[in-house]
C-alpha positions as CSV (number, residue, x, y, z in Angstrom):
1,X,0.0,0.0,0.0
2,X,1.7,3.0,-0.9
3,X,1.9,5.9,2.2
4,X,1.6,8.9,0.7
5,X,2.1,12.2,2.8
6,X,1.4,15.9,2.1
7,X,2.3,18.7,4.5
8,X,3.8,21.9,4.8
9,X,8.0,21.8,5.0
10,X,9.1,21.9,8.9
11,X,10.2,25.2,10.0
12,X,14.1,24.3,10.9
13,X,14.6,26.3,13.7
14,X,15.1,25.5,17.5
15,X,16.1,22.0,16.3
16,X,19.2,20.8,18.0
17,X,21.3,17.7,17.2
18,X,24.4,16.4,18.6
19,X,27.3,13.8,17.3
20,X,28.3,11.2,19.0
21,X,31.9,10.9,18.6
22,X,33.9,7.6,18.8
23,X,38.0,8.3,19.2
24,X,40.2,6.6,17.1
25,X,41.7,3.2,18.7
26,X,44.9,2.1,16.2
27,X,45.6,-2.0,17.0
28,X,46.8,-4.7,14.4
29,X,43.8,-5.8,11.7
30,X,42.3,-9.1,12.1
31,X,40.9,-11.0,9.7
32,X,37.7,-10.2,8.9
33,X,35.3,-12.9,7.3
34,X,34.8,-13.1,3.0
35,X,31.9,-12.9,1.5
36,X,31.1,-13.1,-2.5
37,X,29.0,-10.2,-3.8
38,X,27.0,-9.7,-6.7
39,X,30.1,-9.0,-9.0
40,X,32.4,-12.0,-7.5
41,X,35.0,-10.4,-5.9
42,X,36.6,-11.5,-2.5
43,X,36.1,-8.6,0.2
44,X,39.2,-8.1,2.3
45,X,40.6,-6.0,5.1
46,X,41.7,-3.0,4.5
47,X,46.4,-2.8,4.6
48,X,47.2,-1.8,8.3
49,X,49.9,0.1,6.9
50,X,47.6,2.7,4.9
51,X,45.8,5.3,6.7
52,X,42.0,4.6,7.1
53,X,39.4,6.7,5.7
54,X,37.1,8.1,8.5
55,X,33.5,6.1,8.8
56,X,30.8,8.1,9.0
57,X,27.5,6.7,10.1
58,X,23.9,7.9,9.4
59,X,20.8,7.0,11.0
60,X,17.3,6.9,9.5
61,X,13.8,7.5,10.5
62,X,12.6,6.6,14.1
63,X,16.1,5.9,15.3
64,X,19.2,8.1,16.5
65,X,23.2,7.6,17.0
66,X,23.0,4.8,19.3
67,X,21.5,2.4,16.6
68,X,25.2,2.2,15.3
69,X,26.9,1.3,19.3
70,X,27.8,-2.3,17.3
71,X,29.2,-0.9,14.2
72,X,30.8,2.1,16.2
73,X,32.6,-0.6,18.4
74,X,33.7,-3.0,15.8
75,X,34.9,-0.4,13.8
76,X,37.0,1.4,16.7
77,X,39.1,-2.0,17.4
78,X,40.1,-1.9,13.8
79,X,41.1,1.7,13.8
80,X,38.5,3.4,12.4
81,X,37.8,7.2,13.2
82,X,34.8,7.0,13.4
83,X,31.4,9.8,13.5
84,X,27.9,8.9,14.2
85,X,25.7,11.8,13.5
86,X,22.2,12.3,15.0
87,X,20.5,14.0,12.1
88,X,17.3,16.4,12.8
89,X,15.2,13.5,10.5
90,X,13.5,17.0,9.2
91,X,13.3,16.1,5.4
92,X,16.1,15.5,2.6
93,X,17.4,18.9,2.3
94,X,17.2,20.0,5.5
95,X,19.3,16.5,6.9
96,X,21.9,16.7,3.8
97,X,22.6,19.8,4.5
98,X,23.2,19.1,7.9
99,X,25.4,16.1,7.2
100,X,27.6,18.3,4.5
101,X,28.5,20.8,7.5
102,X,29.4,18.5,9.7
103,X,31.3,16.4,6.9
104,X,33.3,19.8,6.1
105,X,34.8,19.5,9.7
106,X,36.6,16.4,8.7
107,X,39.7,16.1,6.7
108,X,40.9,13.2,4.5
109,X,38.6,10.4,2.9
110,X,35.4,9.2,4.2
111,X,33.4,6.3,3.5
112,X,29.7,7.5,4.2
113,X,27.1,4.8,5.6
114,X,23.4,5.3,5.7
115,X,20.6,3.5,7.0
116,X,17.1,3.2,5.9
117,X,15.7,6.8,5.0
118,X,19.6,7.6,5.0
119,X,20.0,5.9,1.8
120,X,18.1,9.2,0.5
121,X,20.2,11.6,3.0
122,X,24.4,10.1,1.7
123,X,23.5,9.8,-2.0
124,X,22.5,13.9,-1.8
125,X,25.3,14.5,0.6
126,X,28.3,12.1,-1.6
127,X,27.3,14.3,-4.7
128,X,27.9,17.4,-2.8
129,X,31.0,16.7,-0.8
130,X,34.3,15.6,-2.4
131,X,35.8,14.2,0.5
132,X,32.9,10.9,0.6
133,X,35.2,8.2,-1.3
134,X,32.5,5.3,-1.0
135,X,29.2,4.8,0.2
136,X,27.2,2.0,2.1
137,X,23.6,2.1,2.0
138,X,21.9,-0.5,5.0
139,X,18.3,-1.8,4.4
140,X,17.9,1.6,2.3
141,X,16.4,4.0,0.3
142,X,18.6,4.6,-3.0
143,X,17.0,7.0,-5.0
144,X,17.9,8.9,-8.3
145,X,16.5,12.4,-9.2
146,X,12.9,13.0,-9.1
147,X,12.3,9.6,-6.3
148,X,10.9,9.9,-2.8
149,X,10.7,7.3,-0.1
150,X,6.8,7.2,-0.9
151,X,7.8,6.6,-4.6
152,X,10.1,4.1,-4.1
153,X,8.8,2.4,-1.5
154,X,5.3,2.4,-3.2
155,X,6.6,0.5,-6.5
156,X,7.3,-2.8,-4.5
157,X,4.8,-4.7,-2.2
158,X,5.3,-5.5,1.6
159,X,5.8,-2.6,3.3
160,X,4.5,-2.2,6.6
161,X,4.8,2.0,6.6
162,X,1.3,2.4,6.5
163,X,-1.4,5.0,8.2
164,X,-3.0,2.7,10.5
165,X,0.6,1.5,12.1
166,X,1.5,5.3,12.5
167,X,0.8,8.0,15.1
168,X,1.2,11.6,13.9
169,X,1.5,14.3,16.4
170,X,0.4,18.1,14.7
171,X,2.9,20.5,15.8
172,X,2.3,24.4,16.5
173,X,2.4,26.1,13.3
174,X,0.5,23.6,11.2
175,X,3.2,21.1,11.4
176,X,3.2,17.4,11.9
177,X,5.7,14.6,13.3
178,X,5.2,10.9,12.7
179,X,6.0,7.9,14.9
180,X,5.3,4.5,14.8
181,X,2.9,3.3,17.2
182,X,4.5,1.5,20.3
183,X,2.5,-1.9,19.4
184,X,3.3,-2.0,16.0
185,X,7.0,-1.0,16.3
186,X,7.9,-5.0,16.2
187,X,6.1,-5.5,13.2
188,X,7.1,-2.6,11.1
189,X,10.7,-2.1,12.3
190,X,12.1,-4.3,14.9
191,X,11.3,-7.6,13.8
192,X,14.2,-9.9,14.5
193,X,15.3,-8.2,17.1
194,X,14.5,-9.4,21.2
195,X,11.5,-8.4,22.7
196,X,13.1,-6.4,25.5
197,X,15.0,-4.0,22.8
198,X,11.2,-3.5,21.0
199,X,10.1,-2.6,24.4
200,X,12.1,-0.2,24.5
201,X,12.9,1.1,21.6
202,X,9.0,1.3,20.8
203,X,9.1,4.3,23.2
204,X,12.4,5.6,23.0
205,X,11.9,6.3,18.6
206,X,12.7,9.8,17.3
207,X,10.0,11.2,15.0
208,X,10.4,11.8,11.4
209,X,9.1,15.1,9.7
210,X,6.1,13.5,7.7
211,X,7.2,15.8,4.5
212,X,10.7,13.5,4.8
213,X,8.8,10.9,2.9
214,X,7.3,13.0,0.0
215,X,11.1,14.8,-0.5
216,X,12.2,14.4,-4.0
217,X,16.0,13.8,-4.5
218,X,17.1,16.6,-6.6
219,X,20.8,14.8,-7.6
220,X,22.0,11.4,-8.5
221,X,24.3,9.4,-6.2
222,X,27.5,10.0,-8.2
223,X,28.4,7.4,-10.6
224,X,32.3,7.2,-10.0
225,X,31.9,6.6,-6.5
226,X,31.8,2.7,-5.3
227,X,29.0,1.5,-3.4
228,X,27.8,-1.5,-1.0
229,X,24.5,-2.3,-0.3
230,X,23.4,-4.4,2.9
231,X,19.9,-6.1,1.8
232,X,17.4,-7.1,4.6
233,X,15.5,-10.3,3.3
234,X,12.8,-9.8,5.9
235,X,12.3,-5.9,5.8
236,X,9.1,-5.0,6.5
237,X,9.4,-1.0,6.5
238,X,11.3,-0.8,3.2
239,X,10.7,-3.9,0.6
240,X,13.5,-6.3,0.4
241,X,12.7,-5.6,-3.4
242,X,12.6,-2.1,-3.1
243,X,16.8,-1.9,-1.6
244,X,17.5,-4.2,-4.3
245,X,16.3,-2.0,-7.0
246,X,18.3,0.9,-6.2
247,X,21.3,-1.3,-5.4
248,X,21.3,-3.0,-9.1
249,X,20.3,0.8,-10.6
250,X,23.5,2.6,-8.7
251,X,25.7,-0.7,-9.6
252,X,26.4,-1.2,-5.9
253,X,27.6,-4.6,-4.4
254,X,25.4,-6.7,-2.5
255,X,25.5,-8.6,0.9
256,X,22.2,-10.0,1.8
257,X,21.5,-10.7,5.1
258,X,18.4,-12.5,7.0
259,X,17.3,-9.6,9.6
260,X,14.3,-7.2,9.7
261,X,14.6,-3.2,9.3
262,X,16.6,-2.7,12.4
263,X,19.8,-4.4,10.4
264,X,22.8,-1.8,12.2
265,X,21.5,-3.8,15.7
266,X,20.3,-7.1,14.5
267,X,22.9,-7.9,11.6
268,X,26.0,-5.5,12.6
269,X,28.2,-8.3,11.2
270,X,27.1,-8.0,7.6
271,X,27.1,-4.1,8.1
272,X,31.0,-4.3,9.3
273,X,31.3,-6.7,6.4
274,X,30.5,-3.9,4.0
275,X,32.4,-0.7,6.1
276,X,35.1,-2.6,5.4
277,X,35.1,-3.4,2.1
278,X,34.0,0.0,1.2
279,X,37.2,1.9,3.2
280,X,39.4,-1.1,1.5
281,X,38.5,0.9,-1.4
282,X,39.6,3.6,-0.6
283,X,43.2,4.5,-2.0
């Protein structure tokens, strides 16, 4: 059922986000587990002798920062630097531009990782900002000019995203915020993960700007750049189908993974999989 939204943009001010910052931890690379992708090549661990290209994670709708704490930790005792922002979730041009100022604080490479809603939020951001060497989209929205999450998500069957599993809260001025509603939240989002995390998590969800989902992408991720795609097989907020299609239309290498939305928490290790793959790279 396609969830269509129409409402008058956000006003952006008062809104006040911070980034959690993870330090860099430098220790000898391990191993770290192959896996074939859609193009047959062997992923491998980035050269401890090169410098590593700063990770840079982004969340999507309903969540914040902490949904990376696995990724963030993984990443730290390979020595990444590594940045998870907490974006405003306030609509596409509002959260690009937010990730591009905070991206222009950073020097050297970065490989630029979005999840879910995201997807939408890196590919504006990695054809903006020089500096974003490779990009990893995670159970995500891919979208080329003229798409929006209703669009894309609306082609494909399955998704869960629909009025009667929302709550919308009208804001002063006209404005309106959407949530999930707490009972549905392991249906539509957290399915896979343990009951006592969708307990919590049902009520701890940051709201989304309901005109995030109408947004229109106004550039193309950028062709040159190389791309990883982590695929949920048991999504039901975005269509497995749905992150397939924009993977295969953007050329990106797959990793499929059995998991529901909430991959970053309930498949980190085929997230890490691709972080690394993506910074290895990186030259």
């Amino acid at each position: 059922m396609k969830f269509t939204i129409r409402i008058k943009a956000l006003a952006a001010a008062g809104l006040a986000s911070g980034v959690a910052v993870a330090s860099l931890a430098m220790m000898n690379d391990t191993a770290v587990a192959a896996q074939t992708v859609t193009n047959k090549n062997t992923l491998t661990p980035s050269s401890a002798h090169r410098t590593k290209p700063t990770v840079v994670l982004v969340h999507g709708a309903f969540a914040d920062s902490s949904s990376w704490n696995s990724e963030v930790g993984h990443l730290r005792r390979h020595g990444f630097p590594v940045y998870a922002i907490d974006t405003p979730l306030r609509g596409l041009a509002f959260d690009s531009a937010y990730v591009e100022a905070q991206l222009k604080t950073l020097k050297g490479p970065v490989v630029l990782v979005g999840h879910s809603y995201a997807g939408e939020v890196i590919s504006q951001v990695a054809a903006e900002t020089p500096n974003v060497k490779a990009l990893v989209y995670v159970a995500a929205l891919i979208p080329r000019v003229g798409d929006s999450a209703n669009s894309l998500i609306g082609q494909f069957p399955g998704s869960r995203l629909t009025p009667e599993n929302l709550r919308t809260v009208p804001l002063p001025g006209g404005d309106t915020d959407v949530y999930i509603k707490a009972a549905k939240y392991g249906t539509v989002y957290g399915n896979g993960l343990p009951k006592s995390a969708i307990d919590v998590a049902s009520v701890t969800q940051e709201p989304i700007a309901f005109l995030a989902f109408s947004d229109k992408a106004t550039v193309n991720p950028p062709a040159k750049t190389p791309k990883w795609a982590v695929v949920a097989t048991e999504d039901h907020a975005v269509p497995t189908a749905a992150q397939e299609f924009g993977a295969r239309r953007v050329g990106a290498h797959l990793i499929r993974t059995r998991s529901g939305h909430d991959v970053p928490a309930i498949s980190p290790e085929a997230v890490d999989r691709a972080i690394v793959a993506a910074a290895d790279s990186v030259h």
